[in-house]
TIVEX-290349 format. One line per 8 residues: number of its first residue (from 0); their letters; for each residue z, x, y of N, C-alpha, C, O, CB. Coordinates in steps of 0.05 Angstrom, whole numbers. Glycine has a CB too. Layout:
<recs>
NUM = A = Z,X,Y,Z,X,Y,Z,X,Y,Z,X,Y,Z,X,Y | ...
</recs>
This chain:
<recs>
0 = XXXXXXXX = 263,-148,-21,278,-123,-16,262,-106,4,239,-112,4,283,-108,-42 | 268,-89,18,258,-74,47,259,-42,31,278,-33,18,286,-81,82 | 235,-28,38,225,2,24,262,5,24,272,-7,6,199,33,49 | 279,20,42,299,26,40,318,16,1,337,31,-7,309,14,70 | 310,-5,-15,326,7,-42,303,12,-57,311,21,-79,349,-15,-59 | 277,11,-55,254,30,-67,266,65,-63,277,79,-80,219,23,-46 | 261,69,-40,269,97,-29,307,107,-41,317,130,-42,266,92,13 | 316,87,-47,349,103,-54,342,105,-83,347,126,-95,386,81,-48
8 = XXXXXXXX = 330,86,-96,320,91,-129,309,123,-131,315,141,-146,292,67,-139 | 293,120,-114,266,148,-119,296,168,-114,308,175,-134,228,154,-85 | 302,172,-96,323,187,-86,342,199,-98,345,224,-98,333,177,-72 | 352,187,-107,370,190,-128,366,197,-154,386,202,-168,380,173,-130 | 339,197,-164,342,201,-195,337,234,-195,330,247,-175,317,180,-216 | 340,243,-214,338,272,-220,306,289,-215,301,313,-210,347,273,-253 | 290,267,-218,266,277,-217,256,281,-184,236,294,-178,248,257,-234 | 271,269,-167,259,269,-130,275,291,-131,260,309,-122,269,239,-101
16 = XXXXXXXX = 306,306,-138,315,317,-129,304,341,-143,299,356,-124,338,309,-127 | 298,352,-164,281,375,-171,265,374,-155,270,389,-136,269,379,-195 | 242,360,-150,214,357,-126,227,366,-97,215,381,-82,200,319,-123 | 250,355,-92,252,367,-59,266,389,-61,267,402,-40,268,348,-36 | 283,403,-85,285,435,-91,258,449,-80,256,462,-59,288,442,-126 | 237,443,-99,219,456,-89,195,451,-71,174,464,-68,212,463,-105 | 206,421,-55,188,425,-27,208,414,-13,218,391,-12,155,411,-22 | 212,435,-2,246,415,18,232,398,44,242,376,50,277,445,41
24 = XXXXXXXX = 206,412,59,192,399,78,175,377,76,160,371,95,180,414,86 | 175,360,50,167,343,47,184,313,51,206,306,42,157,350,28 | 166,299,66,166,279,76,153,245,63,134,238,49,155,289,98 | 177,229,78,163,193,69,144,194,81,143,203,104,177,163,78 | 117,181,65,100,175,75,80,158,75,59,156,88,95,187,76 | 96,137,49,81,112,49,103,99,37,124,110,31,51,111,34 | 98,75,33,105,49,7,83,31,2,69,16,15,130,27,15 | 84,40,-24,51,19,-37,67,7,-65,77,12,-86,10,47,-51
32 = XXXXXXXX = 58,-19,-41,68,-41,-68,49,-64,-72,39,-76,-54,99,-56,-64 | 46,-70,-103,24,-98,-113,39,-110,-123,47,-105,-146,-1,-95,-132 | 46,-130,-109,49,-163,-112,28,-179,-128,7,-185,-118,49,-176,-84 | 37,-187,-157,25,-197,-169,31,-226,-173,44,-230,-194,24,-184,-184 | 27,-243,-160,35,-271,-167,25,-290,-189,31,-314,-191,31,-283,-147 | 11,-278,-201,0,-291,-229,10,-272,-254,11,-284,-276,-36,-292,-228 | 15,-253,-256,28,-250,-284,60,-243,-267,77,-242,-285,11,-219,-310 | 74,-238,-240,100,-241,-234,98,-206,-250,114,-199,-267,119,-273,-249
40 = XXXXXXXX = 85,-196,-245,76,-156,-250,80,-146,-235,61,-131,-230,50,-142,-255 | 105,-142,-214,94,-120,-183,96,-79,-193,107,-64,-209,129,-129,-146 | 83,-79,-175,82,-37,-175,98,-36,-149,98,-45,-127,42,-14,-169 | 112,-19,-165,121,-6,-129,128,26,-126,142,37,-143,154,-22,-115 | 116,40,-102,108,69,-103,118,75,-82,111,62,-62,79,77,-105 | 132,90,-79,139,117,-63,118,135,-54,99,138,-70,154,135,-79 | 117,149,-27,97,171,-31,106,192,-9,114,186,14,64,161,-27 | 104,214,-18,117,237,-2,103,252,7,90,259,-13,133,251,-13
48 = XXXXXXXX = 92,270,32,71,279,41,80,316,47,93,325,65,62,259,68 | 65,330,23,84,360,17,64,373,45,42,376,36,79,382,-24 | 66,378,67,57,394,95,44,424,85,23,436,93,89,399,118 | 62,433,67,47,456,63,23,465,50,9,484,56,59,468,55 | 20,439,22,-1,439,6,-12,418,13,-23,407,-6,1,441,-18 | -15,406,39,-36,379,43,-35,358,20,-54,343,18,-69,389,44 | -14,356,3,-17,333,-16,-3,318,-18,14,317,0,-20,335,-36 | -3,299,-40,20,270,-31,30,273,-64,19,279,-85,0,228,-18
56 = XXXXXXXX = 55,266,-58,71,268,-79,80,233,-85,93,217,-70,96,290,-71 | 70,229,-106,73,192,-114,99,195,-127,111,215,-136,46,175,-142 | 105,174,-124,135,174,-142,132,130,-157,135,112,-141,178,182,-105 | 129,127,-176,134,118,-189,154,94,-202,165,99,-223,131,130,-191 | 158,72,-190,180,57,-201,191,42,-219,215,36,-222,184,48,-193 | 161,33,-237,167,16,-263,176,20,-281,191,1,-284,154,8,-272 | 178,38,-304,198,56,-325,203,77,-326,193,98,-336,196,56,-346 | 224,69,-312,241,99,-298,222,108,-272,201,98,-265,242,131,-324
64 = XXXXXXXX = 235,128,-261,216,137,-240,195,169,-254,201,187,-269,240,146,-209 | 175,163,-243,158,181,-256,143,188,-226,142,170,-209,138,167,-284 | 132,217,-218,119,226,-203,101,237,-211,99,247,-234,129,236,-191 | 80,239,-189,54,266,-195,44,273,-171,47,259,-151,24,258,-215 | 30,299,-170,24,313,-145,-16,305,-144,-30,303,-164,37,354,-148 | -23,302,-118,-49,286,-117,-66,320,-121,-67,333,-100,-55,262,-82 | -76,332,-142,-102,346,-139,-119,348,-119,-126,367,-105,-116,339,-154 | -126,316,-119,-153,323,-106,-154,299,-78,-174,286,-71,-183,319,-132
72 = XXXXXXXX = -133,298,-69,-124,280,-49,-140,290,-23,-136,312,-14,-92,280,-46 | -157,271,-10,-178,278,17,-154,261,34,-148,238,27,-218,262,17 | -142,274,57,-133,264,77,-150,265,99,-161,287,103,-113,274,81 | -156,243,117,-177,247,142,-152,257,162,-159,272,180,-197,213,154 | -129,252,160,-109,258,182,-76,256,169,-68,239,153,-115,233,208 | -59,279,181,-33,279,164,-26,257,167,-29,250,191,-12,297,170 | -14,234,147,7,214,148,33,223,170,45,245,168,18,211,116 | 39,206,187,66,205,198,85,205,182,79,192,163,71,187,212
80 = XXXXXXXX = 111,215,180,132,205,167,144,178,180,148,173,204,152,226,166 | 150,161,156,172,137,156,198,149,171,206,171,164,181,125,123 | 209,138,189,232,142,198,246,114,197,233,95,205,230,155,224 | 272,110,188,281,85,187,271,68,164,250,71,153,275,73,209 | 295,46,157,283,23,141,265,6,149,261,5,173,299,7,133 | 251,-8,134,239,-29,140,243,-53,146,256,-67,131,231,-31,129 | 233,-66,170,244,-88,179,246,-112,158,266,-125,151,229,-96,202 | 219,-113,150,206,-136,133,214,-131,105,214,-108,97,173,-138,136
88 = XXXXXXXX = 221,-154,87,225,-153,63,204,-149,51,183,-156,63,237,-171,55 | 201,-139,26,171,-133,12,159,-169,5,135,-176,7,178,-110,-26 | 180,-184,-1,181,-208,-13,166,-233,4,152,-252,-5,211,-213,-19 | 174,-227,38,161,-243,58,137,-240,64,122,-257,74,170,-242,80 | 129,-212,57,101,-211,67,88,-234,53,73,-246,69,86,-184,61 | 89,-242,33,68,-274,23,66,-290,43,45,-296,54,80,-295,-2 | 100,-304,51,109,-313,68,83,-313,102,66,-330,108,137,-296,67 | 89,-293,115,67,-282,132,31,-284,127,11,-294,137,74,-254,132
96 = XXXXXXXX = 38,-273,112,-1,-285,96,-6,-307,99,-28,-314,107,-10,-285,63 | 20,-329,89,11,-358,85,9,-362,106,-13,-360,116,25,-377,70 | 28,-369,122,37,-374,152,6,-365,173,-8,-383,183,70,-348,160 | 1,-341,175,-19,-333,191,-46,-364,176,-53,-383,188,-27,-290,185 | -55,-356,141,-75,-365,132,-76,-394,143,-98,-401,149,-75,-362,104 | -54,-413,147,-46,-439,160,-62,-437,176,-85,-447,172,-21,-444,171 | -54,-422,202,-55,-426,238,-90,-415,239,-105,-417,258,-26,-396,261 | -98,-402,202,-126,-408,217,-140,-422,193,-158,-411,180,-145,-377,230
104 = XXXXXXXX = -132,-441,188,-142,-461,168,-156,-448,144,-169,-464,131,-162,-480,180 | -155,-423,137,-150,-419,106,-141,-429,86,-118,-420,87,-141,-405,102 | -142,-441,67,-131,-449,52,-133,-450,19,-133,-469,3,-130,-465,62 | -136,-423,15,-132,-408,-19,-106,-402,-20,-89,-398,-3,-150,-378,-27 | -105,-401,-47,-80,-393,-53,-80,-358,-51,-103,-350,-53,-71,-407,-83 | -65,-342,-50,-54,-317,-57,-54,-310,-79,-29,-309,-83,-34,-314,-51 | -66,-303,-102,-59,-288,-123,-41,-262,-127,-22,-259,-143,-80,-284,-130 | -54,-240,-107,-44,-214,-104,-38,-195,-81,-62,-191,-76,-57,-204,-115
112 = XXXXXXXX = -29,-182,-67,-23,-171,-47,-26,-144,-51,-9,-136,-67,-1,-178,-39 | -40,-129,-44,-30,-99,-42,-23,-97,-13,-37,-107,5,-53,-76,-50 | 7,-78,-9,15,-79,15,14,-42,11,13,-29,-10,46,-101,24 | 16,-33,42,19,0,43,30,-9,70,24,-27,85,-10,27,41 | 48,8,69,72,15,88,73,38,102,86,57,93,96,16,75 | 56,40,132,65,66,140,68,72,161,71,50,172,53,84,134 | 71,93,182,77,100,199,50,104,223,36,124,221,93,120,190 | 46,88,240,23,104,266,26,98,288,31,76,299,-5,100,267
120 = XXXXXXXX = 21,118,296,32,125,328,59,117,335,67,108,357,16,111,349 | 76,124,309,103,129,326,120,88,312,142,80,317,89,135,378 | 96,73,296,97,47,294,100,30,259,82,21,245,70,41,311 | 117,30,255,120,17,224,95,-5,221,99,-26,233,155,-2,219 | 68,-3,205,57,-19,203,45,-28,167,35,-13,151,41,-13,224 | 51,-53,165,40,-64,143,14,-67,134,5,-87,144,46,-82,143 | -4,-54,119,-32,-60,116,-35,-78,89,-32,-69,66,-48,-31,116 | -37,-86,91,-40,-117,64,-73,-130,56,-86,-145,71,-20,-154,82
128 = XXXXXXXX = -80,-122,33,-104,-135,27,-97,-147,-1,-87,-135,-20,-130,-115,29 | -104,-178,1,-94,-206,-7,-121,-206,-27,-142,-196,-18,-91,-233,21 | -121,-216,-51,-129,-230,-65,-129,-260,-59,-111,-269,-45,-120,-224,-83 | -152,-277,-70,-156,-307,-61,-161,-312,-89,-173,-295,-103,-181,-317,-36 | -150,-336,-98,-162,-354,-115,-190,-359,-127,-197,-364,-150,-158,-370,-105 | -206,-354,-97,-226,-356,-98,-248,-330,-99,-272,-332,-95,-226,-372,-81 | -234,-306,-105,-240,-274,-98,-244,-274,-72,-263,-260,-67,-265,-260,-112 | -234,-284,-52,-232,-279,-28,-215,-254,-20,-199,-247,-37,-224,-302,-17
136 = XXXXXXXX = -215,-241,-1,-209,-214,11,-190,-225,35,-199,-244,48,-238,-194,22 | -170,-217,39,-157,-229,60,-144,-207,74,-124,-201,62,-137,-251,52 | -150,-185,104,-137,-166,96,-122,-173,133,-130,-184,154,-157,-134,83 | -99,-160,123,-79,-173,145,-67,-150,153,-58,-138,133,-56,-196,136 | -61,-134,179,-45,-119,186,-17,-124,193,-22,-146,203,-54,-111,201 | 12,-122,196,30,-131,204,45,-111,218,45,-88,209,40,-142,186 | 55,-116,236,80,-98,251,97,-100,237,102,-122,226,91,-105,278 | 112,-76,232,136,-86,219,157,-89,231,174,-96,215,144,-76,202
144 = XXXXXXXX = 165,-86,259,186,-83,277,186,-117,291,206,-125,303,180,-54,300 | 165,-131,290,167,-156,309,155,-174,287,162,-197,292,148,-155,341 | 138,-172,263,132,-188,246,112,-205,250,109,-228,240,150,-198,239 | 91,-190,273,74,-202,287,46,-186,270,45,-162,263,81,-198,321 | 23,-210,267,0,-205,253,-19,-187,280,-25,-195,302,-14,-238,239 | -26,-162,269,-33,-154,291,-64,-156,288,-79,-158,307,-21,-127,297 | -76,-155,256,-102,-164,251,-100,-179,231,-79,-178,218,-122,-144,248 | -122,-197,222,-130,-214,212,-167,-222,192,-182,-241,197,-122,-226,233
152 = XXXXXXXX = -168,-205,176,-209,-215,174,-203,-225,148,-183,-221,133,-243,-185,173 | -226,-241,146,-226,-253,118,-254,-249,109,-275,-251,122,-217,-285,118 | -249,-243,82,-287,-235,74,-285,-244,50,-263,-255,45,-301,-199,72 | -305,-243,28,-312,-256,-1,-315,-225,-17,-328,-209,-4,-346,-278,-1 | -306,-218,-38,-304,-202,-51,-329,-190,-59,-331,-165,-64,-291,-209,-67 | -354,-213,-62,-383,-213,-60,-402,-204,-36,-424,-192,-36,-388,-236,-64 | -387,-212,-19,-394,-200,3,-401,-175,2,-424,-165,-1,-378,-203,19 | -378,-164,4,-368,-124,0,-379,-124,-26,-361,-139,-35,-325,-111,-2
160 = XXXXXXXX = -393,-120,-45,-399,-115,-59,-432,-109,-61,-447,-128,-61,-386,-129,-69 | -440,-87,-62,-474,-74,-59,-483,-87,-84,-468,-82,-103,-480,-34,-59 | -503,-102,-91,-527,-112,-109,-545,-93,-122,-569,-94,-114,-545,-129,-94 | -538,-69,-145,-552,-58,-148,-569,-59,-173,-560,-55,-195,-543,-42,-141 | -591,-64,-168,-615,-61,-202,-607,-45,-221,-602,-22,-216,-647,-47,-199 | -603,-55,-246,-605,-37,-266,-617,-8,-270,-605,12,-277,-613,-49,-279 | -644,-11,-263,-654,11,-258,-648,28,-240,-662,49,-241,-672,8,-255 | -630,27,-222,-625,38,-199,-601,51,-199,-594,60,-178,-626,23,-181
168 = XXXXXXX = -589,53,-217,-564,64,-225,-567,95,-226,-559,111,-209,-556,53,-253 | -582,100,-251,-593,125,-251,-596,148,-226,-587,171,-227,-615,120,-259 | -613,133,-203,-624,142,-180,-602,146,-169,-601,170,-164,-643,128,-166 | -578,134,-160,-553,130,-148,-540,151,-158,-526,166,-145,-539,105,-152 | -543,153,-186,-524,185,-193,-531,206,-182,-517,225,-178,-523,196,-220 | -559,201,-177,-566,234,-179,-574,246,-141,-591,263,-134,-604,237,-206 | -560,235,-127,-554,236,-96,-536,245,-99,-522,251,-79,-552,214,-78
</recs>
């Protein structure tokens, strides 16, 4: 399915339409969804970007729609608004992962996807970081208008991950 029946769900229920009573200038400004291919669990999120109070308004899709306003949300730069549906089905992006993982001889399986959906420079783009079988990191950018992989890295979950001493924990808090 393509953000567009995520976005008519949110839309429609009673709870988006109190929220845009009282921020009418708020705007689409993401879709964050986790693709779970091992328990067949997906999330899928709405997010609305309120201009006046710098915060993002989540909206919620798994029982019933539920929202909340971000406290303590650090933006480095305003989100664009979504304009338009989405080209790409939420469902193909695997599809694409696999396809790209092929053409460069990867070959783990996919466990999980987190995809975010947003708007830059004017450009619908997919940001997708993949779970591996193997805790591999697979993080893939996608256009969403041509369905073309615009980046591609692959790393080990171990990798990204800092080695720190027991003892050293302590010291780390107190910076």
């Amino acid at each position: 399915m393509k953000l567009s029946h995520y976005l008519k769900r949110v839309e429609e229920s009673p709870e988006f339409k109190k929220f845009k009573e009282e921020h009418k200038r708020a705007y689409l400004s993401a879709g964050f969804f986790v693709l779970d291919f091992e328990t067949n669990k997906h999330l899928h999120q709405i997010d609305f970007f309120i201009p006046s109070k710098k915060k993002v308004a989540t909206f919620k899709l798994e029982q019933g729609i539920t929202f909340q306003i971000s406290d303590t949300f650090k933006l480095k730069k305003t989100p664009e608004e979504i304009k338009g549906d989405s080209q790409i089905d939420i469902e193909a992006l695997k599809g694409i992962v696999h396809d790209e993982m092929m053409n460069r001889t990867v070959t783990q399986d996919v466990k999980k996807i987190i995809a975010v959906l947003q708007q830059e420079n004017g450009k619908k783009v997919w940001r997708l970081n993949c779970i591996t079988g193997d805790l591999g990191i697979i993080k893939v950018d996608v256009d969403d208008a041509e369905g073309n992989v615009l980046d591609f890295e692959k790393a080990n979950l171990f990798d990204m991950m800092k080695m720190v001493k027991p003892g050293d924990l302590g010291k780390q808090a107190k910076k």
